[in-house]
C-alpha positions as CSV (number, residue, x, y, z in Angstrom):
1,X,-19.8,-9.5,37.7
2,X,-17.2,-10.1,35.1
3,X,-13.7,-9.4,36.6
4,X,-12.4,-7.7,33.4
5,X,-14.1,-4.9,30.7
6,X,-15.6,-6.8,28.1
7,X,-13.5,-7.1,24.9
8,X,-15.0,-6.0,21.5
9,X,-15.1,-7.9,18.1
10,X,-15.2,-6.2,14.7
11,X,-15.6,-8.3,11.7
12,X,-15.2,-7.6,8.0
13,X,-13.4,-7.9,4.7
14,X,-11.6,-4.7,5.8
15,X,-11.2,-3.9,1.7
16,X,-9.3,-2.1,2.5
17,X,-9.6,-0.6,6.2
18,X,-10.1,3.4,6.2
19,X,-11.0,5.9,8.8
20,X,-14.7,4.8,9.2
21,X,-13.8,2.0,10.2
22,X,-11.0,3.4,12.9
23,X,-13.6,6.2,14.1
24,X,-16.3,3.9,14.7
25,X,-13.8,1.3,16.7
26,X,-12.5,4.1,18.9
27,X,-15.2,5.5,19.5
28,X,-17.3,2.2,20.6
29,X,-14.1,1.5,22.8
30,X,-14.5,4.7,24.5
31,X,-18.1,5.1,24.6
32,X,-18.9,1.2,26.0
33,X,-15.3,0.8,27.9
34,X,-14.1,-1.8,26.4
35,X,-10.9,-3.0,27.5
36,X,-10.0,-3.7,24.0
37,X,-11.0,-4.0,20.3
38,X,-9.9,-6.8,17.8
39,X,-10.7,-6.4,14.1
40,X,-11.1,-9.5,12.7
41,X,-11.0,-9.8,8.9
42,X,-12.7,-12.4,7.2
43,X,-10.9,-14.4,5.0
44,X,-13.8,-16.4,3.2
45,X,-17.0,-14.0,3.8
46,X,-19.9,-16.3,4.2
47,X,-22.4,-14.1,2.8
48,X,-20.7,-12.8,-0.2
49,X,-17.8,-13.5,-3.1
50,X,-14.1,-13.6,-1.7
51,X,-12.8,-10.2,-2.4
52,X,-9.9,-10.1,-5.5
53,X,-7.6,-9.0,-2.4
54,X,-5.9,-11.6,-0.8
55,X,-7.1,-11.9,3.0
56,X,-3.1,-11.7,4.3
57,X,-3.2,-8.4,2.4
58,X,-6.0,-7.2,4.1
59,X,-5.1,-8.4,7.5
60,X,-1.6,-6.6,7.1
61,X,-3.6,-3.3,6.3
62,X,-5.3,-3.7,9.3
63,X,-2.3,-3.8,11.3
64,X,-0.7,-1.5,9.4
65,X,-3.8,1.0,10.1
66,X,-3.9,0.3,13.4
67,X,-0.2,0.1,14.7
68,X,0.2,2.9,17.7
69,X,-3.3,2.1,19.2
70,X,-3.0,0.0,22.0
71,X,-6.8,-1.2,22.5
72,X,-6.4,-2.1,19.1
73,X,-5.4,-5.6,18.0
74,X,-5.9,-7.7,14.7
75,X,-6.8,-11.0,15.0
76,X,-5.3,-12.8,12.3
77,X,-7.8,-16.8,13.6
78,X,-10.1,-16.3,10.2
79,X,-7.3,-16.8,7.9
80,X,-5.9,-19.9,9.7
81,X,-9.3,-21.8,9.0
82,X,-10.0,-23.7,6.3
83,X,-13.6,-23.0,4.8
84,X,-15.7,-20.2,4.9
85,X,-15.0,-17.7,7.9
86,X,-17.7,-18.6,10.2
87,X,-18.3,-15.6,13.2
88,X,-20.1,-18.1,15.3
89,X,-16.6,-20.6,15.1
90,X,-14.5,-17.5,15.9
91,X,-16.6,-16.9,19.1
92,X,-16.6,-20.2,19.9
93,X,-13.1,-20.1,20.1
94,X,-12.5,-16.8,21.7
95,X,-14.9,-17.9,24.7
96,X,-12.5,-21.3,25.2
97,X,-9.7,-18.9,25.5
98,X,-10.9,-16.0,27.9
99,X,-13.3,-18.4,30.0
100,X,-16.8,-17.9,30.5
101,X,-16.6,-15.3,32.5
102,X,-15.5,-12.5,30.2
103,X,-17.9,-10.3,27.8
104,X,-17.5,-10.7,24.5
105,X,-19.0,-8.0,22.2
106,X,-19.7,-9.0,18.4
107,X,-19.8,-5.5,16.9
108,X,-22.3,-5.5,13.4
109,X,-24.1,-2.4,11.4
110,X,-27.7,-2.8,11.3
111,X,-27.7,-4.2,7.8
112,X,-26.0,-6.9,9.2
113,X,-28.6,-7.2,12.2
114,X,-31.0,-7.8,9.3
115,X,-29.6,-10.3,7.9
116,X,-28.3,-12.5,10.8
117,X,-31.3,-15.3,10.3
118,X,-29.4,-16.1,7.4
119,X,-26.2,-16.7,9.2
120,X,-24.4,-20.1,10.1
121,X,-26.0,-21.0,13.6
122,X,-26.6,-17.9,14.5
123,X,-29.1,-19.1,17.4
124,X,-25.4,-19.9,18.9
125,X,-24.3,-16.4,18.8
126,X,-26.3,-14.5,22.2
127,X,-24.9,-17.7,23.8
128,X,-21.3,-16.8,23.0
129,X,-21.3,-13.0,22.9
130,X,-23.1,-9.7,23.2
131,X,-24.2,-7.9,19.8
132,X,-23.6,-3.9,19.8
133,X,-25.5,-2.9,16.8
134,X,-24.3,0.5,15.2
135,X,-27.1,2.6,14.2
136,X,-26.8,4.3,11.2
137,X,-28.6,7.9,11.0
138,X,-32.5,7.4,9.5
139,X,-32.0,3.6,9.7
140,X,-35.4,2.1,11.4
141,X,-35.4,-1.5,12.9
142,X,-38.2,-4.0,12.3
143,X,-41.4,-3.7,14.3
144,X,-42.2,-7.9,13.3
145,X,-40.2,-10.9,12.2
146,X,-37.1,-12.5,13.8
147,X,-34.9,-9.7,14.2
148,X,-38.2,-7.4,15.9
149,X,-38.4,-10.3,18.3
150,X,-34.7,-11.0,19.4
151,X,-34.6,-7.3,19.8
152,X,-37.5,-7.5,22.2
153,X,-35.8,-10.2,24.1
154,X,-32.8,-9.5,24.1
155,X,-32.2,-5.5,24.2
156,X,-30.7,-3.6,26.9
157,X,-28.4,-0.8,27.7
158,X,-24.6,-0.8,27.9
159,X,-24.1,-1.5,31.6
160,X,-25.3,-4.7,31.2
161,X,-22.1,-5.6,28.8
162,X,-20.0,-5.0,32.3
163,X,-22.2,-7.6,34.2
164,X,-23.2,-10.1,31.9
165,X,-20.8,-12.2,29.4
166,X,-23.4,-12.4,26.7
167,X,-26.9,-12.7,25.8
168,X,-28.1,-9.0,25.3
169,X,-28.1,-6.6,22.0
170,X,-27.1,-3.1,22.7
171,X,-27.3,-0.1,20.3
172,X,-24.5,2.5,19.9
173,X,-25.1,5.4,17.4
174,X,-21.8,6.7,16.4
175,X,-21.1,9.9,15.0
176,X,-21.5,9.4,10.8
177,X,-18.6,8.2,8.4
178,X,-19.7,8.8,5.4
179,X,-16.7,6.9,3.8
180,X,-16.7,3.5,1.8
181,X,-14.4,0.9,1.2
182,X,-16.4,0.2,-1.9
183,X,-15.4,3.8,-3.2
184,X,-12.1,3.8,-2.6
185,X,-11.4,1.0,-4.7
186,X,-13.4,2.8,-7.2
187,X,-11.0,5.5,-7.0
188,X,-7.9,3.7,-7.1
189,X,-9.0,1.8,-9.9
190,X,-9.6,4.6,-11.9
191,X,-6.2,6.1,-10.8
192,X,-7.4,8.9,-8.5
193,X,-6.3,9.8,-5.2
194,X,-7.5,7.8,-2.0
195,X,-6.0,10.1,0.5
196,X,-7.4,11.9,3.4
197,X,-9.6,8.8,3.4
198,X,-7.6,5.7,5.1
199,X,-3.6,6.1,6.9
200,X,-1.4,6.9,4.5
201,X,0.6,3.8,5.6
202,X,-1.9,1.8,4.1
203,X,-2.1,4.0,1.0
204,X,1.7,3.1,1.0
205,X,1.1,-0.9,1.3
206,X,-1.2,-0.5,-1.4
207,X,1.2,1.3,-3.6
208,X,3.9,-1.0,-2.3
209,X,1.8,-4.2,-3.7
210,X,0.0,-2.9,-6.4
211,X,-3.7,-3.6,-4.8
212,X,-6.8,-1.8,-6.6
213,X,-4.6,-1.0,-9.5
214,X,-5.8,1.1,-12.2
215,X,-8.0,-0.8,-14.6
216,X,-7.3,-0.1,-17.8
């Protein structure tokens, strides 16, 4: 049995953070006792266009957001690679630094469950981590295909994240946030109010640099 709580990853653009994104992290540290959650934003997204926002921006909104929560850390590896931000060359990396001892959880929505046959090697990634897979109210998973039969495989409950350092899919259902990063750059950019909806000190670093300005 591992001799520490596994760790849990969170990747993203993080455009910006906001409380869905918080909720959902403390709650899956709680919930799975994790030892410790690192968002990880994504400075070249693989499977979509480079946000307009610049990746250090991002990354200092996540710290920003999540400064005062100590089983919260932002790892800042993504933007010191050159070339597309690769989640199967972060774990790789994370698992030569805590050993292979430790579990690693790789922390996805199920949209992204779907689409993880299109991912860089991701035959690699059970080898390297655990995936927690949040389930999103009325979402159904596949009954055939890739994704039905890794789920078959590889599905298990949560204890087995405290015995195991990787190999097994776990799902989590979370209570629903229904916030989006996508709308709140909608509303920025057409000069209304983003608060209530992400830390005000990352309203005030977006005021402070000008991000999601109002289009004219």
């Amino acid at each position: 049995m591992p001799a520490k709580p596994p760790i849990g990853i969170f990747g993203g653009t993080f455009n910006p953070i906001h409380f869905g994104h918080l909720r959902s992290a403390l709650e899956l540290v709680e919930a799975l006792s994790l030892s410790e959650l690192r968002f990880m934003p994504a400075a070249e997204p693989p499977h979509r266009a480079s946000p307009e926002v610049s990746a250090a921006d991002r990354a200092t909104m996540v710290e920003r957001a999540i400064a005062g929560e100590p089983r919260f850390r932002c790892d800042r590896r993504e933007l010191e690679r050159h070339g597309p931000s690769y989640t199967v060359a972060s774990l790789e990396e994370l698992r030569g630094e805590l050993g292979r001892e430790r579990g690693i959880c790789l922390i996805m929505g199920c949209d992204a469950l779907l689409g993880l046959p299109q991912w860089h090697r991701w035959e690699a990634l059970l080898d390297l981590a655990h995936l927690v897979i949040i389930a999103r109210p009325g979402w159904v998973f596949p009954e055939e295909g890739v994704v039905a039969e890794l789920l078959e495989e590889h599905g298990s409950s949560s204890d087995a994240l405290h015995t195991m350092p990787a190999g097994k899919i776990v799902t989590q259902t979370l209570r629903p946030q229904d916030i989006s990063a996508t709308n709140i750059r909608a509303l920025l950019q057409s000069g209304l109010s983003a608060r209530y909806l992400l830390p005000e000190s990352v309203l005030a670093y977006i005021a402070e640099r000008g991000l999601y300005a109002k289009q004219e």
